[in-house]
C-alpha positions in Angstrom: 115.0 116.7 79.4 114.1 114.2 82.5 116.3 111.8 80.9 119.2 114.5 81.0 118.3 115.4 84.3 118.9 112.0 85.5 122.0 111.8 84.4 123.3 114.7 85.1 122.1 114.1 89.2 123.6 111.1 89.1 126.8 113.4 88.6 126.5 116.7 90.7 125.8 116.8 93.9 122.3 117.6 95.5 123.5 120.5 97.7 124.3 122.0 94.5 121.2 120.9 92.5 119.2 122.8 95.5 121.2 125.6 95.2 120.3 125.9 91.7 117.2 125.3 92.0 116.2 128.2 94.6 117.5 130.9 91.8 114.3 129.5 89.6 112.0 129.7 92.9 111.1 133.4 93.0 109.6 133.0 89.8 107.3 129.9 90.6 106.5 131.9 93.5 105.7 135.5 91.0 103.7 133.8 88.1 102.0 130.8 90.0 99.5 133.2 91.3 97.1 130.3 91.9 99.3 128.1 93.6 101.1 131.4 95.8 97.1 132.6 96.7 96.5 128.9 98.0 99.8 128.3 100.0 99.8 131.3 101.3 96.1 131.1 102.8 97.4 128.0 104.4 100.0 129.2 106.5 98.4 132.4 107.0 94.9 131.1 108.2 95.4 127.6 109.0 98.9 127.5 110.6 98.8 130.9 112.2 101.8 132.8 110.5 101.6 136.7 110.1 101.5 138.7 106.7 105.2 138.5 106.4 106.3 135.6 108.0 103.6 133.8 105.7 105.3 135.0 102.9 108.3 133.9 102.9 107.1 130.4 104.2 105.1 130.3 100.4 108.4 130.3 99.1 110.2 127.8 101.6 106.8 125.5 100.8 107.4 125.6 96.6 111.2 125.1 97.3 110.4 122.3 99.5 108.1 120.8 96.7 111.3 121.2 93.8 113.5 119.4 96.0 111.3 116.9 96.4 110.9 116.3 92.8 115.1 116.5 92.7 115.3 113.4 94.9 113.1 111.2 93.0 114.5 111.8 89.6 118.0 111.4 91.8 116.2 108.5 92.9 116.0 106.5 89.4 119.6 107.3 89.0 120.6 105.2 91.4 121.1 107.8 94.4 120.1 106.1 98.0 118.4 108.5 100.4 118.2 107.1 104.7 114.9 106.8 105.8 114.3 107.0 109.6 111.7 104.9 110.5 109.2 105.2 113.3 106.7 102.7 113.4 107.6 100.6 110.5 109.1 97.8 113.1 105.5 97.4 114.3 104.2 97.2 110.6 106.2 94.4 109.9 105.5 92.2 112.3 101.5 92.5 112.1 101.8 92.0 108.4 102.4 88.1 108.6 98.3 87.2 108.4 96.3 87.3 105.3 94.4 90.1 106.0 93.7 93.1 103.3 95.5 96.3 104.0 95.1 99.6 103.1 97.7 102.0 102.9 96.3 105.4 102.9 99.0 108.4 101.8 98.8 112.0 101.3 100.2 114.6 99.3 102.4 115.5 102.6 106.5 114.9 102.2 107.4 112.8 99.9 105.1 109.3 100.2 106.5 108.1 96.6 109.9 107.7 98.2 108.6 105.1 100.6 107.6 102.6 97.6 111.8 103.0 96.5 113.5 103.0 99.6 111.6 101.1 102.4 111.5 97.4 102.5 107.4 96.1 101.8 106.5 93.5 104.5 104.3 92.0 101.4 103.8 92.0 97.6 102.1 95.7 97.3 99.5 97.7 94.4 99.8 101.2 94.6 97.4 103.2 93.0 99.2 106.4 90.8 98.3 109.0 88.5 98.6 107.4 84.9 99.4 110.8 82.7 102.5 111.0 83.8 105.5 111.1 81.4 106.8 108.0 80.1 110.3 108.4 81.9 109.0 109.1 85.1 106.1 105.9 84.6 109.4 103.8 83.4 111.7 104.8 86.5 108.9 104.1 88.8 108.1 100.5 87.1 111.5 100.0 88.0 112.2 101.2 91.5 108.7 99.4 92.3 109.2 96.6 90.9 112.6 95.7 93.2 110.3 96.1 95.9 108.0 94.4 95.5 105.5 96.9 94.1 103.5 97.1 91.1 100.9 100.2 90.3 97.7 100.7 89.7 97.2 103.3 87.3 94.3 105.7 87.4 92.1 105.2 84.4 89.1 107.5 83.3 86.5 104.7 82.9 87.3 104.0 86.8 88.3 100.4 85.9 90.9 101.0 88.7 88.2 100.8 91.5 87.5 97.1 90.4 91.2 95.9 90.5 92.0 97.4 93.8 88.3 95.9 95.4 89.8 92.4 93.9 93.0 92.8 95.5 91.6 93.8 98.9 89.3 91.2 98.6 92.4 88.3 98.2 93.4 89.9 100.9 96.3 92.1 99.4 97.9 95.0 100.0 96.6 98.1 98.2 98.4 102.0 98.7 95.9 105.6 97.7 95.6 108.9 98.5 93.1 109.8 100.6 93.3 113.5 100.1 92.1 115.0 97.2 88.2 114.3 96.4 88.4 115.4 92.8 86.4 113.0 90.8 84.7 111.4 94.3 81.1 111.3 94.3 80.5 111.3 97.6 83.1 113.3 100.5 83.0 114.0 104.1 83.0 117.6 105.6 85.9 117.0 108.5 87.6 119.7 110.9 90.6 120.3 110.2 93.0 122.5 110.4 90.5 125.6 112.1 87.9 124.9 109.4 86.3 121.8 107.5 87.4 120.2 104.7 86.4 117.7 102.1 88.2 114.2 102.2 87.2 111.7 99.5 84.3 108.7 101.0 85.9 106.5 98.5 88.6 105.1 100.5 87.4 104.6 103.9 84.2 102.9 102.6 86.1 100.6 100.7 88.1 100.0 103.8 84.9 99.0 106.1 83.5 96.9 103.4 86.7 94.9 103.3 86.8 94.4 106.8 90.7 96.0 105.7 93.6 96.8 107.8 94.2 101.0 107.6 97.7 102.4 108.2 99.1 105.9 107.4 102.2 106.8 106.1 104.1 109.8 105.7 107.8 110.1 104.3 109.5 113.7 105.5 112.2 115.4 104.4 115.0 116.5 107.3 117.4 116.8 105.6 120.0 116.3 102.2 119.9 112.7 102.1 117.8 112.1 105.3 113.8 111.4 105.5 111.8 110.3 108.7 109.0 107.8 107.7 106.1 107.6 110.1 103.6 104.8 110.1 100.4 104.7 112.0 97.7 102.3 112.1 94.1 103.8 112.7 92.0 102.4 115.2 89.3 100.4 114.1 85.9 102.5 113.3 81.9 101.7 113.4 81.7 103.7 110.5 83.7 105.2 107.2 82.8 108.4 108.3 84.5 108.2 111.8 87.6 106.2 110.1 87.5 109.5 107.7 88.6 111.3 110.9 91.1 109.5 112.6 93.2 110.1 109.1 92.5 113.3 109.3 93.7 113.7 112.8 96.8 111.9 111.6 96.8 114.1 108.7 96.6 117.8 111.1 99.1 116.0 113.5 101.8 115.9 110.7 101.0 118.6 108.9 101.5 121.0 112.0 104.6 119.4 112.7 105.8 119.4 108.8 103.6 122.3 107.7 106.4 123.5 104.7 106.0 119.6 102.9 102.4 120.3 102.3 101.9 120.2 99.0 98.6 121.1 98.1 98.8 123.9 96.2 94.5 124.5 95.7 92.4 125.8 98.1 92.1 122.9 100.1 89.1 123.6 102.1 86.7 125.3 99.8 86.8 121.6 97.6 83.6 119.6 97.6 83.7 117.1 94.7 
């Protein structure tokens, strides 16, 4: 079926594909009760919407969401998508030194696109779910691989933390999520977004001990074939702790400005390992 869906985007236009796809939306939006519950708490108690308005911004949210799983499958068929870049300049330049980086991402637009479409000022290991189905790991071996890119994939005896301390430690370039705490053992409790939430230890430790480099990156969506990628470097921190914040600042910033590309369909706040 992904394999069909390919080809047949590499055929019909995306307008139409979204048109489509907002027919099957209602129903995502009926039977995903736990996923409806979750978005709307979010832009009913975090973003401010009323009853109504809330409502029908749950529904915007998971349409959002389908069309961004449109564009990457239109993606490994060979269609190009423009990506506005603010920041990325800067990047560049200050990636000509040896010195381990850390690219932290969320699950906020549409990051994945940024390892097909943006140039990578240096050879990069991106960290990725590794149950995924074997067309969509094959596609994205392929789109990372002509840039420059090649994944780590999450395994369940944790070997992954070992390979991406090794690469920071060469002084590479390593991409996660810093998120999503599932599976962390330790998290921070940070403001955000009117109440506190958990965000994983895991990264921003690793980044202190490693002396590394920490930029964020978010890839929007504004319009059919048109994203805005934003990179920001955090300021340097005395602690993991405090660096934990300054993502999460990012993190609020964007998400307020982009609050229908959040894609956390869980209850975000109430998470705690």
């Amino acid at each position: 079926m992904q394999r069909t869906l390919i080809r047949v985007l590499r055929l019909l236009p995306l307008r139409l594909a979204y048109g489509l796809m907002a027919f099957a939306i209602p129903f995502y939006v009926l039977f995903d009760g736990r996923g409806r519950k979750a978005s709307y708490r979010f832009f009913y108690r975090h973003i401010g919407y009323g009853p109504l308005k809330a409502l029908w911004h749950v529904f915007v949210n998971m349409y959002n969401m389908g069309k961004v799983v449109l564009d990457r499958f239109a993606a490994y068929g060979g269609h190009r998508f423009r990506i506005v870049e603010e920041g990325h300049g800067h990047w560049v330049r200050e990636m000509d030194a040896d010195t381990p980086v850390l690219l932290l991402s969320s699950h906020l637009g549409n990051f994945e696109l940024c390892g097909y479409m943006m140039p990578q000022p240096r050879p990069l290991k991106i960290v990725v779910y590794a149950d995924e189905a074997q067309t969509v790991m094959e596609n994205r071996m392929r789109m990372f691989a002509a840039n420059r890119i090649q994944m780590i994939p999450v395994r369940k005896d944790m070997s992954h933390i070992f390979e991406i301390n090794a690469e920071l430690a060469s002084g590479g370039m390593v991409s996660m999520p810093a998120d999503r705490c599932w599976g962390s053992a330790k998290v921070f409790r940070i403001p955000f977004l009117g109440e506190e939430a958990s965000f994983p230890a895991g990264p921003f430790t690793l980044a202190q001990r490693r002396n590394a480099a920490c930029y964020v990156i978010f890839v929007m969506k504004e319009g059919v074939n048109l994203y805005r990628g934003l990179v920001e470097k955090l300021p340097e921190a005395a602690s993991a702790e405090e660096l934990a914040r300054a993502y999460a600042g990012c993190l609020e910033r964007v998400a307020g400005a982009y609050p229908d590309q959040w894609y956390n369909f869980y209850d975000f706040w109430n998470v705690r390992t």
